[in-house]
N, C-alpha and C positions, 0 to 999 in steps of 0.2 A: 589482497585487500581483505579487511575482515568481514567475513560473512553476519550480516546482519537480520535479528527475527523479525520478524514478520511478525509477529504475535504479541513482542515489544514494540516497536512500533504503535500496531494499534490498540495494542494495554495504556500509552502514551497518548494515543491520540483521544482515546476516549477519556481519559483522567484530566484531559485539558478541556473536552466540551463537557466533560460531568463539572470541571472547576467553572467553567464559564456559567454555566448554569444558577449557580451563587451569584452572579455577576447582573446577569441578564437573565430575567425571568419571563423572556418572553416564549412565546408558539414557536420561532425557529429555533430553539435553544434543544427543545425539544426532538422537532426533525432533524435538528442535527446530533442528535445523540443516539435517537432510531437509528440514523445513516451508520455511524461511526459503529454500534453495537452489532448491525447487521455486517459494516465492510469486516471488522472485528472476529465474527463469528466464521465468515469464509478465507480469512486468512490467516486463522487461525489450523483450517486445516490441510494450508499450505504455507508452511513455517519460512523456508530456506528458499534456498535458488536451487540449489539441487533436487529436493525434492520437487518443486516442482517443474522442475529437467524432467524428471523418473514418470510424472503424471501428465505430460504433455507434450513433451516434446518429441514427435514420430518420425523425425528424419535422423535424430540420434547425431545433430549437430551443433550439441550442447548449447543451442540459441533457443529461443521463442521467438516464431514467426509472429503475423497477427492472423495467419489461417489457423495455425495452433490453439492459439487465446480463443478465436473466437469458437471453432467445434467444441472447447469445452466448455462454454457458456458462463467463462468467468466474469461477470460483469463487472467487479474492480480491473482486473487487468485490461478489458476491452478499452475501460474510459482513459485508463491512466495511459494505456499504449503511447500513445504520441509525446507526456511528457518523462517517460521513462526511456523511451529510446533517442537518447539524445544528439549520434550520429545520421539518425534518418536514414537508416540502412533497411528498416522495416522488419530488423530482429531485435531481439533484446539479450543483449549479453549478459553476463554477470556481473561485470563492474558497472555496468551500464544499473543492473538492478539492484546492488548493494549501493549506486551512489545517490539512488533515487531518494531510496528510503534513510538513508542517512541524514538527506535534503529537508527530506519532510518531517522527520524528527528532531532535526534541530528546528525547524519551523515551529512543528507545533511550544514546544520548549519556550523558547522568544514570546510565544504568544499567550501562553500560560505566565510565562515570566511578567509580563503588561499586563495583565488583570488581575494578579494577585498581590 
């Protein structure tokens, strides 16, 4: 499966609540472009799946536990854990995280696509 960035993604995510923004001018337009600049900026400096294999994962079973996620105090992946591991096995593989963000990219996409 092709490995997908992470940094695309949320380049993507944030160009659709910066596009909403034109759309909607209200106070959440805003919080959500804080959120989106902030998820942006930390996963930005964890791009890939492999990388972050390299910065987290301590059993060296090419998975992400949620004991993993959670000692490094990544607060996107804490929240999003449940709907990234879509087996309910309570790791997260790589297809499992390349088909996440593939999910949520074409989402955000769709939804820029209806406001513009």
């Amino acid at each position: 499966m092709k490995n997908v960035s992470l940094f695309k993604v949320s380049a993507m995510v944030f160009s659709v609540a910066l596009a909403s923004s034109f759309v909607n001018a209200d106070d959440k337009v805003s919080k959500t472009m804080e959120n989106a600049q902030a998820n942006a900026a930390e996963v930005d400096k964890q791009q890939t799946f492999p990388a972050l294999l390299e910065s987290l994962d301590t059993n060296n079973d090419a998975m992400l536990s949620e004991a993993e996620v959670s000692v490094e105090h990544s607060q996107f992946l804490q929240e999003e854990f449940a709907k990234i591991d879509t087996n309910q096995d309570k790791n997260i593989d790589e297809e499992e995280f390349n088909a996440y963000f593939v999910a949520v990219n074409d989402k955000a996409f769709n939804v820029a696509k209806r406001k513009i």
